[in-house]
C-alpha positions in Angstrom: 128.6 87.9 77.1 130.4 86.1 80.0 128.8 84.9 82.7 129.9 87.4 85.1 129.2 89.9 82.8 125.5 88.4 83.0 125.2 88.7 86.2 126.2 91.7 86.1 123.4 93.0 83.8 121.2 91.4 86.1 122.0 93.1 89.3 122.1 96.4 87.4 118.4 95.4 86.6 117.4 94.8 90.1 119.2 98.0 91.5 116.6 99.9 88.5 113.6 97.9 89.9 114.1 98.8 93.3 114.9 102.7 92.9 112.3 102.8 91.2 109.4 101.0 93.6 107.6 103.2 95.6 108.3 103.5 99.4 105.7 104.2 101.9 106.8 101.2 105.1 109.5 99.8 102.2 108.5 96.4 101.8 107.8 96.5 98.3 111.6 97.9 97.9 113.0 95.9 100.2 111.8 92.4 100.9 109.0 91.9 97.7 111.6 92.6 94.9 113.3 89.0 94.1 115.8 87.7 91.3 116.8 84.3 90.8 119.9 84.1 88.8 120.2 80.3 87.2 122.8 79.8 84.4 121.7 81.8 81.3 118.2 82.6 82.8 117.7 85.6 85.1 114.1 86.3 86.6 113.2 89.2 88.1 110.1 89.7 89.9 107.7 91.2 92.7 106.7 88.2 95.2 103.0 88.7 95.2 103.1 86.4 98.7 105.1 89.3 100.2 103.5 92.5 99.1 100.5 91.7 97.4 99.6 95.5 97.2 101.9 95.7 94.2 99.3 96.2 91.0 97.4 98.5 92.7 100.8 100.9 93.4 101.0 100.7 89.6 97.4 101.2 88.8 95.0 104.0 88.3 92.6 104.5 91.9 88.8 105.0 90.1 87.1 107.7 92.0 84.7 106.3 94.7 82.8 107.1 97.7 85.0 106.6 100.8 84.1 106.5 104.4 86.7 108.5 106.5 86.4 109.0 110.1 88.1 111.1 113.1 86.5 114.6 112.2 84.4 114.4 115.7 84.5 111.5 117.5 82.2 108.7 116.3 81.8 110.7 113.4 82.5 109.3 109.8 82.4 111.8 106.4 81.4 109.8 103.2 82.7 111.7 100.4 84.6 111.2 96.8 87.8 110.1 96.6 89.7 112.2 93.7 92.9 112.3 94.1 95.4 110.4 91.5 97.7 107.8 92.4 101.4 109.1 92.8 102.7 106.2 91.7 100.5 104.9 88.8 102.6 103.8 85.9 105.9 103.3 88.2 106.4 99.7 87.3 105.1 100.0 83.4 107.6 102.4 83.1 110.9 101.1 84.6 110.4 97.8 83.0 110.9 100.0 79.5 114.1 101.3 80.8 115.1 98.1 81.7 114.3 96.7 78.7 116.1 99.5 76.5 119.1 99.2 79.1 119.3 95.2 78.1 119.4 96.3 74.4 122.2 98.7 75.1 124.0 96.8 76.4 123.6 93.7 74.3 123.4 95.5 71.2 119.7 94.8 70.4 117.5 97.1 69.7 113.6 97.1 71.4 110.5 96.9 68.8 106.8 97.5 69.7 
């Protein structure tokens, strides 16, 4: 593999991170996703300093009492959270298709 070809690989990794991040302002897709590209080494990462949210957009939420207010004013309702997060798994999984996208194209194969 050339070095440009590298590169290449790389970028196509980051483009796979980043559609696949969740978007609610966009800071996670946007400014948190970082890859440093030196020689043969690429790293790819979230910068925990910029969106330190990140885990808990991969996460399961545990169902818990939450205070919400705003029914009536000065009015707060305690009640159970049970919703599911929308996003839990997100990063768990694109990390697999990168990985199986860097065997592709390297001719590897992945074992687990």
């Amino acid at each position: 593999m050339t070095s440009n070809e590298f590169v290449k690989l790389c970028k196509e990794c980051e483009a796979m991170l980043r559609a696949a991040a969740p978007v609610d302002t966009g800071n996670l897709r946007k400014d948190a996703i970082k890859i440093e590209i030196v020689g043969n080494t690429c790293r790819l990462y979230v910068d925990d300093s910029i969106a330190p949210y990140m885990p808990y957009t991969n996460e399961p939420w545990e169902q818990k009492l939450i205070k919400m207010g705003n029914f009536k004013k000065g009015e707060t309702v305690t009640r159970l959270r049970t919703w599911s997060n929308p996003n839990e798994g997100w990063f768990d999984r694109v990390v697999q298709l990168i990985a199986e996208h860097i065997a592709e194209k390297l001719g590897g194969e992945i074992k687990v």
